[in-house]
Residue frames as qw, qx, qy, qz and C-alpha x, y, z in Angstrom:
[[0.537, -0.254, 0.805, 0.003, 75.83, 125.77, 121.62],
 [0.793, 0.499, 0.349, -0.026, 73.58, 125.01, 118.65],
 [0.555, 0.814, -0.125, -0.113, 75.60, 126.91, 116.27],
 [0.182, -0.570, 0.797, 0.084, 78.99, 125.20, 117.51],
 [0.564, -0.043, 0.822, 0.063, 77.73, 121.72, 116.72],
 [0.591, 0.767, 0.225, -0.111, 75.89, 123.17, 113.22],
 [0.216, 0.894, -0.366, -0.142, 79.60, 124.54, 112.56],
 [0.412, -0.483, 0.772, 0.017, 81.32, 121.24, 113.87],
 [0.717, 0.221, 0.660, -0.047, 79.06, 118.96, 111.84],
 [0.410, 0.853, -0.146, -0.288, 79.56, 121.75, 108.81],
 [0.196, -0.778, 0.596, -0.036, 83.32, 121.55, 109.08],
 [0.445, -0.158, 0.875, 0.106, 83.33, 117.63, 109.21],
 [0.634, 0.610, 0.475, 0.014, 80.91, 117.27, 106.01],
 [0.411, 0.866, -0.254, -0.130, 82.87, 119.45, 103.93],
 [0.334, -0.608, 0.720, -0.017, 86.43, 117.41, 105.24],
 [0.708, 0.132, 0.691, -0.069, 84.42, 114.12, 104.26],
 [0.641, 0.690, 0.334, -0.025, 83.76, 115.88, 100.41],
 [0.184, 0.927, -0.318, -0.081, 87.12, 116.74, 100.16],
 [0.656, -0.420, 0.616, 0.119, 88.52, 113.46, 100.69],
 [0.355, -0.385, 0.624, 0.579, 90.19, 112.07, 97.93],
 [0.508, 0.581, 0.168, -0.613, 88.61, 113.25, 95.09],
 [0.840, 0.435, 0.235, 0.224, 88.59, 111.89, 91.19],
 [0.176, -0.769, 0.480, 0.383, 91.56, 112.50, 89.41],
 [0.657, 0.620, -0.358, -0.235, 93.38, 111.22, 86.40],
 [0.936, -0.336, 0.089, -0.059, 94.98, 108.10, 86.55],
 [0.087, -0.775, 0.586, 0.220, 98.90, 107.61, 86.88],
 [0.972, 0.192, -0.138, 0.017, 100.94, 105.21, 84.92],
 [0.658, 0.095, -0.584, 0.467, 103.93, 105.06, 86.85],
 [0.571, -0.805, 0.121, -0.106, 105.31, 106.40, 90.96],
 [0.475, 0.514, -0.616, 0.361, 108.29, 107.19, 91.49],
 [0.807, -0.439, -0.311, 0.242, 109.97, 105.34, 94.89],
 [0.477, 0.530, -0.262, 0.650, 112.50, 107.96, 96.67],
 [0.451, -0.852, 0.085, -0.251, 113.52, 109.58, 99.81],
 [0.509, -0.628, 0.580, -0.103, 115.98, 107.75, 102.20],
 [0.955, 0.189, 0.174, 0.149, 117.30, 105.21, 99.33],
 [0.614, -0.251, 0.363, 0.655, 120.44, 104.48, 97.57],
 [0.083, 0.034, 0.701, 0.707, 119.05, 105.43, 94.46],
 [0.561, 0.216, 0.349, -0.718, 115.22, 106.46, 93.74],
 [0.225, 0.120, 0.931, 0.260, 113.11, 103.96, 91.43],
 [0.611, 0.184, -0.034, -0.769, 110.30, 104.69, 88.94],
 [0.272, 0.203, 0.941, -0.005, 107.88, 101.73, 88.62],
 [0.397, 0.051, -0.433, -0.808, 106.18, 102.30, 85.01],
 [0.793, -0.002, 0.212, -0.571, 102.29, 100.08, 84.95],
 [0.667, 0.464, -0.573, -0.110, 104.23, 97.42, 82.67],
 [0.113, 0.257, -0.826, 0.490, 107.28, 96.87, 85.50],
 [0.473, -0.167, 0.647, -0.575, 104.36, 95.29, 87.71],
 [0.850, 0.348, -0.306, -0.250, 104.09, 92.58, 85.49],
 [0.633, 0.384, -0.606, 0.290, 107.31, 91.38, 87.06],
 [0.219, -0.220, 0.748, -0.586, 106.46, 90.53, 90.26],
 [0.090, -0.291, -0.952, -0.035, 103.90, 87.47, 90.93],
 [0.409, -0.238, -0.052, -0.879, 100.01, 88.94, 91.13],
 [0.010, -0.048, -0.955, 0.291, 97.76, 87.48, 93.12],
 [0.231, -0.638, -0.526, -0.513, 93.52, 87.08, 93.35],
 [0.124, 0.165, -0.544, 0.813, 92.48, 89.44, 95.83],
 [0.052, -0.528, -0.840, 0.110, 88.80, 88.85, 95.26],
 [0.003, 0.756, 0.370, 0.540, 86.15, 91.26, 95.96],
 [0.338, -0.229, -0.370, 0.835, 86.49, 94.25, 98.55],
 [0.086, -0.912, -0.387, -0.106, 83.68, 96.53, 100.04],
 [0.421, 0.281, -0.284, 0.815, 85.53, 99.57, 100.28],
 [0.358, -0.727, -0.584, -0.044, 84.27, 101.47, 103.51],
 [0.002, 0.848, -0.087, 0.523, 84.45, 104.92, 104.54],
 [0.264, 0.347, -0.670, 0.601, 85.84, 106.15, 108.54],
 [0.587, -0.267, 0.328, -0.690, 82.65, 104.76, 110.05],
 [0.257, 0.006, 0.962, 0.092, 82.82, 101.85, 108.43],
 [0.629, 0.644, 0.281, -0.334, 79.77, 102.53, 105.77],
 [0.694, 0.134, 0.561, 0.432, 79.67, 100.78, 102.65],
 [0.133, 0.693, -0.135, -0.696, 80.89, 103.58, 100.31],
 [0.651, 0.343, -0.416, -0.534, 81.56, 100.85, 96.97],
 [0.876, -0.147, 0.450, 0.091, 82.70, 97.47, 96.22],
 [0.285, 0.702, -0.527, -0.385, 85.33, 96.49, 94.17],
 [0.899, -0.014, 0.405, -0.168, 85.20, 93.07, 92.43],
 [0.947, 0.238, 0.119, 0.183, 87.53, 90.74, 90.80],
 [0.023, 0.889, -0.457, -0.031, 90.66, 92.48, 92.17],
 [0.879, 0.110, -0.092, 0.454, 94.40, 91.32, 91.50],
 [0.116, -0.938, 0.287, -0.156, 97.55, 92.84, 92.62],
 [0.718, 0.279, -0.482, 0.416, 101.00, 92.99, 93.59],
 [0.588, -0.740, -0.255, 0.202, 102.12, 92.94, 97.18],
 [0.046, -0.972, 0.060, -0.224, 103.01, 96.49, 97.89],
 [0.545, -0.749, 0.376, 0.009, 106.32, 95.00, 99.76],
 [0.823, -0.028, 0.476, 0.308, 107.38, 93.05, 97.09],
 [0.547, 0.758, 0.147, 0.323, 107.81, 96.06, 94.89],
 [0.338, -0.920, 0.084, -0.180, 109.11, 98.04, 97.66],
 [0.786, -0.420, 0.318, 0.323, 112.30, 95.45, 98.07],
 [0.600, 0.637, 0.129, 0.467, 113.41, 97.01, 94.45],
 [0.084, 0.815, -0.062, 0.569, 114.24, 99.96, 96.01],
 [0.758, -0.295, -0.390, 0.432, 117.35, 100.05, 99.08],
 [0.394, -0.902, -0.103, -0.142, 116.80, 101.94, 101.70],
 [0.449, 0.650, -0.354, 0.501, 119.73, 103.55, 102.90],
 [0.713, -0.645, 0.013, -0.275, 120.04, 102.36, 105.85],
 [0.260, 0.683, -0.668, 0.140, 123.59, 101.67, 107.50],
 [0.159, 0.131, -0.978, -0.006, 122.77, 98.43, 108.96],
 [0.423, -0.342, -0.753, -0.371, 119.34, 96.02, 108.81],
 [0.438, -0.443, -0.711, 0.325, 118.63, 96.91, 112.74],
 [0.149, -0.047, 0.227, 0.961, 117.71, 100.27, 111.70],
 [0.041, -0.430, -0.851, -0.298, 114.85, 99.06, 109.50],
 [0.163, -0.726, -0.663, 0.079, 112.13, 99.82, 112.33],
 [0.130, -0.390, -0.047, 0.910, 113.26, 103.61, 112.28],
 [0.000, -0.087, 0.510, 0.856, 112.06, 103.57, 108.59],
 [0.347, 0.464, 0.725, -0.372, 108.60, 104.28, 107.33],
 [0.284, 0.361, 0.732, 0.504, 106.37, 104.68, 103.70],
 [0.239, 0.412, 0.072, -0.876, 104.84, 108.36, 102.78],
 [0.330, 0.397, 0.825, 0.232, 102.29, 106.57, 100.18],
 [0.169, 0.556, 0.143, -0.801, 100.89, 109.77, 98.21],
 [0.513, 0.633, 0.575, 0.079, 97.86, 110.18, 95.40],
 [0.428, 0.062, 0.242, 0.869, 98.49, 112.66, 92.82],
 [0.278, -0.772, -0.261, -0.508, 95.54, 114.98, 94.28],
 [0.160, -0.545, 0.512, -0.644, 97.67, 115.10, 97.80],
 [0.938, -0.196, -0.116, -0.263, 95.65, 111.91, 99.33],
 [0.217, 0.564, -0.743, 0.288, 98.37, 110.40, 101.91],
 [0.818, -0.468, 0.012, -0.333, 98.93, 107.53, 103.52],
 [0.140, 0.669, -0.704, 0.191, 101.74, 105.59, 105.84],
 [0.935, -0.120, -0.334, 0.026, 102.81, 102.34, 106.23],
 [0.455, -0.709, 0.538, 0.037, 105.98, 101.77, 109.14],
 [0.265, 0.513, -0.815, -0.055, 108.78, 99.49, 107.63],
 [0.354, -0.208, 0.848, -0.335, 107.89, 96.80, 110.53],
 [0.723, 0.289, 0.192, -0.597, 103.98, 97.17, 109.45],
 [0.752, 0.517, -0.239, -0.333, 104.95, 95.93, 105.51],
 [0.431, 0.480, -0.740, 0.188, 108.39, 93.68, 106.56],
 [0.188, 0.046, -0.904, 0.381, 107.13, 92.13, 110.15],
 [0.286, 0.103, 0.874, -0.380, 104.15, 91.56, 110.21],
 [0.343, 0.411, 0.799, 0.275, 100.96, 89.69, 108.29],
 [0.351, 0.817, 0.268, -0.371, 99.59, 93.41, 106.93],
 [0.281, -0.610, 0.598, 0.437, 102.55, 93.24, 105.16],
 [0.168, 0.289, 0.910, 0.246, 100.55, 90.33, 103.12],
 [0.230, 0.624, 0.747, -0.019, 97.81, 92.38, 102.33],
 [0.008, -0.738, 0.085, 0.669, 98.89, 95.36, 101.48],
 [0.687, 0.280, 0.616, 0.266, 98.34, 95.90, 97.11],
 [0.136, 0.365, -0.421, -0.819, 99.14, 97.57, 93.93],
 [0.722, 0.457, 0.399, -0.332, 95.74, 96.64, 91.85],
 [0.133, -0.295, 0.679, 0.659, 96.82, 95.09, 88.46],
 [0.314, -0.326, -0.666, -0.593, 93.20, 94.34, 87.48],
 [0.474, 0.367, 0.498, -0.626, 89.50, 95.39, 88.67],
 [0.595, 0.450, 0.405, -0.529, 86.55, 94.41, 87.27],
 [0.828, 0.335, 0.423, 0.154, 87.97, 92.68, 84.44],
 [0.466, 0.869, 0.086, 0.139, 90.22, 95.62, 83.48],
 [0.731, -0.141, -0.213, 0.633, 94.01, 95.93, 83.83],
 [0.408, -0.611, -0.214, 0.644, 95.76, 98.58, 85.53],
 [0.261, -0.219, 0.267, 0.901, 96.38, 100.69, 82.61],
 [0.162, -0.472, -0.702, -0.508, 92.75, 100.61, 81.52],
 [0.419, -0.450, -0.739, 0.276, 91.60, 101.84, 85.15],
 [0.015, -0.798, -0.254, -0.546, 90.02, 105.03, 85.74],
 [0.546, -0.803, 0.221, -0.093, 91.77, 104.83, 89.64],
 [0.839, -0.017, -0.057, 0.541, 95.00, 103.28, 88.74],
 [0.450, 0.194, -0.802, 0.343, 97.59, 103.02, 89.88],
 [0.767, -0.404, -0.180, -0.465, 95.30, 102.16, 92.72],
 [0.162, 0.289, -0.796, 0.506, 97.08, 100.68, 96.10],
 [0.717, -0.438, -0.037, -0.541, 94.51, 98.87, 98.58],
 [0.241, 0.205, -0.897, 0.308, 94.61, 97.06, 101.79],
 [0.480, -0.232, -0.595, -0.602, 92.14, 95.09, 101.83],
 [0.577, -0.190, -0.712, 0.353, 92.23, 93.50, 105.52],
 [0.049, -0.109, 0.328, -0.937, 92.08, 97.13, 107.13],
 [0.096, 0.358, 0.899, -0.235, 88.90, 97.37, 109.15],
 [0.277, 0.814, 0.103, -0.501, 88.07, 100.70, 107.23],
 [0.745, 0.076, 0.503, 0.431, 89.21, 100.03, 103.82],
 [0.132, 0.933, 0.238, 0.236, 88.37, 103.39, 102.14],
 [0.550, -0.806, 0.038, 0.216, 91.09, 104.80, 104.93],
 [0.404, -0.459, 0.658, 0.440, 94.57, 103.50, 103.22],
 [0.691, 0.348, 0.561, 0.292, 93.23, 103.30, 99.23],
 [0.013, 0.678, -0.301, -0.670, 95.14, 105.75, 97.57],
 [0.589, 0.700, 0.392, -0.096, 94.04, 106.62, 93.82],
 [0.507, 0.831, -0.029, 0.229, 96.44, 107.39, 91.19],
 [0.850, -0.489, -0.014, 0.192, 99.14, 106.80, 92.87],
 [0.469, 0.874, -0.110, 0.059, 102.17, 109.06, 92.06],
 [0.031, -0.690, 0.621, -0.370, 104.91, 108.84, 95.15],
 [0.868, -0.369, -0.321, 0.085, 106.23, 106.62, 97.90],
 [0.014, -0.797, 0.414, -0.440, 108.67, 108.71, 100.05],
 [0.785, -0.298, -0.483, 0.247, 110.84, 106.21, 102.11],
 [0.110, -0.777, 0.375, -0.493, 111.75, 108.56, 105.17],
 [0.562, -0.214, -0.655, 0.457, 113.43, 107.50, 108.90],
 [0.417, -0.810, -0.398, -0.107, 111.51, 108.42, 111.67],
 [0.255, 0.731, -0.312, 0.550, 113.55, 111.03, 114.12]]
């Protein structure tokens, strides 16, 4: 029994130091999957949407332990970039079929549901980072850098270096 829970606790400490690891930062992600048309969004093109303060954000691991903090964020809401890009979808009552593959450019995934970002208030909180700590996105050592700050694990859904967004429909 000891050596199962020495192998179980192994097993989950190695899982934890493989989570999304450093990595080089991206300067654009391309949008594609279930659209008319895929969309690259360069670091620039998020200039053209409205940023907003997002303030400061403890970023916490899947226990909820503080793991950093990030301070003096800004950003664009992750759904207002996402309306650039039209889902193929043969009529609006569809939608809730459809859902967001969100992917780092070390494999780091994460998924939002159409409803989640279009009906309802996580939808508001959900960011591309255009400045930390007093540095813009193209200066950032995690950009392109996506965070949602409201989650009760926040560490869970921040995806580093952001490279993809696969728009897919559920089966």
């Amino acid at each position: 029994m000891k050596k199962l829970n020495l192998s179980t606790c192994f097993l989950i400490i190695m899982f934890a130091a493989f989570g999304q690891r450093d990595q080089k930062p991206t300067t654009s992600f391309i949008i594609s999957g279930a659209l008319k048309s895929p969309v690259t969004i360069q670091i620039a093109d998020l200039s053209k949407w409205t940023a907003v303060d997002i303030g400061d954000v403890v970023i916490t691991n899947h226990l909820g332990e503080k793991k950093s903090e990030s301070k003096g964020l800004r950003g664009v809401l992750l759904k207002d970039v996402l309306a650039k890009a039209e889902i193929n979808a043969e009529s609006p009552k569809v939608l809730s079929e459809y859902y967001f593959v969100c992917k780092a450019n070390d494999g780091y995934t994460v998924v939002y549901s159409w409803n989640e970002l279009f009906n309802t208030s996580v939808g508001d909180a959900v960011y591309i980072v255009t400045e930390k700590n007093d540095k813009t996105a193209a200066s950032m050592d995690d950009s392109i850098l996506m965070i949602s700050p409201k989650d009760f694990k926040t560490g869970r859904r921040q995806v580093k270096s952001l490279i993809s967004i696969v728009v897919k429909r559920a089966e």
